[in-house]
C-alpha positions as CSV (number, residue, x, y, z in Angstrom):
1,X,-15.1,4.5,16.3
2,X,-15.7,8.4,17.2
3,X,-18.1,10.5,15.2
4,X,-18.6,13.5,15.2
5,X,-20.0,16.2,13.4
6,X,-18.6,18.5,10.5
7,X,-19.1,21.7,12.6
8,X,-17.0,20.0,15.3
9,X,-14.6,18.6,13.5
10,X,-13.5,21.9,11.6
11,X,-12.9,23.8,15.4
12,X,-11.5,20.8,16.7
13,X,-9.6,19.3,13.4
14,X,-5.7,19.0,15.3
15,X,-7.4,17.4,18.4
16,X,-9.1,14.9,16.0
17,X,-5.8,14.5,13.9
18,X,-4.0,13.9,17.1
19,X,-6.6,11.2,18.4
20,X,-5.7,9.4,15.3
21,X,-2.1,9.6,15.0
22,X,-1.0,9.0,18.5
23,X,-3.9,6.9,19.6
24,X,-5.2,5.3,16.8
25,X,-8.8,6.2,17.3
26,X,-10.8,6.3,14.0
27,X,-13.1,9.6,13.7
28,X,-16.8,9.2,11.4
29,X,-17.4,12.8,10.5
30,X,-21.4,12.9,9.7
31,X,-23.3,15.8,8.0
32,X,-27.4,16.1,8.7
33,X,-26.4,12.3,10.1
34,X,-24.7,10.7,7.5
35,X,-21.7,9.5,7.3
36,X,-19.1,12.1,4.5
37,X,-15.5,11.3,5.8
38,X,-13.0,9.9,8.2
39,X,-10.3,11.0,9.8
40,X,-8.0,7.9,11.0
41,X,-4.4,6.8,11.0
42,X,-2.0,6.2,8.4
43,X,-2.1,2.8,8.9
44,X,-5.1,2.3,8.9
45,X,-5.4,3.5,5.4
46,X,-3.9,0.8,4.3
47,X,0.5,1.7,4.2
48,X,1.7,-1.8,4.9
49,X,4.4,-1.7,7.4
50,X,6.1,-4.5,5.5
51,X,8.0,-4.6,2.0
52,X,5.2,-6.6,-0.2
53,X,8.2,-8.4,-2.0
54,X,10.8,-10.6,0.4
55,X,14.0,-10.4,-1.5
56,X,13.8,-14.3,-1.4
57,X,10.5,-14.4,-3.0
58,X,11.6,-11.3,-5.4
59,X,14.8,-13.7,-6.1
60,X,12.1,-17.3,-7.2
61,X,10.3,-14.9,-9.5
62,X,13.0,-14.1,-11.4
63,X,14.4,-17.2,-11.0
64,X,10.8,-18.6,-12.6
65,X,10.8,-15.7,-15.2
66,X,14.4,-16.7,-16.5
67,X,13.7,-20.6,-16.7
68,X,10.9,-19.7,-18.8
69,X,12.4,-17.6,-21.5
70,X,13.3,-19.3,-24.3
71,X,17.0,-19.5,-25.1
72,X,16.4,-17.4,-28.5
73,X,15.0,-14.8,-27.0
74,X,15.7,-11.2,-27.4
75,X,19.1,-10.4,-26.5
76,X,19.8,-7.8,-24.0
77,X,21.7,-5.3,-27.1
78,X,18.6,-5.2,-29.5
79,X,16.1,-5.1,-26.2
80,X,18.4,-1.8,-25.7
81,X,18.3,-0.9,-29.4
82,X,22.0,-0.7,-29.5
83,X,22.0,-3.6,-32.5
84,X,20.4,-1.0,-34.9
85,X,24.0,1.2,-34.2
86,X,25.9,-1.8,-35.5
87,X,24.1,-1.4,-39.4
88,X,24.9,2.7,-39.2
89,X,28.7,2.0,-38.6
């Protein structure tokens, strides 16, 4: 990891941004010596690259979550609030 100081980073801030998205490099900007930010890539702050859900796995959840639901459940016309039309008419 690269550090650096605030005063360099502020007339050098597009070479540091470049370090970090086209080489990865991680930049420690200190102030009097201690650490205050850091400049690094995308990835790095945590984007995954991957969907968190596989569709197959998205698929057993619901699966799971229907299997559980009691067969007297809300049905999907008052969950909508369209039974409360039915009493006006």
């Amino acid at each position: 990891m690269r550090k650096t100081t605030i005063a360099y980073a502020k007339a050098h801030f597009s070479e540091l941004c470049h370090l970090a998205a086209i080489k990865g490099q991680q930049i420690l900007i200190l102030r009097h010596g201690k650490p205050t930010a850091m400049i690094g890539p995308v990835d790095a702050a945590g984007q995954a690259k991957t969907p968190r859900m596989t569709a197959k796995a998205f698929d057993v959840l619901i699966d799971g979550m229907i299997a559980t639901t009691p067969y007297k459940a809300m049905t999907s016309k008052r969950a909508l609030g369209r039974d409360r039309l039915d009493q006006i008419i």
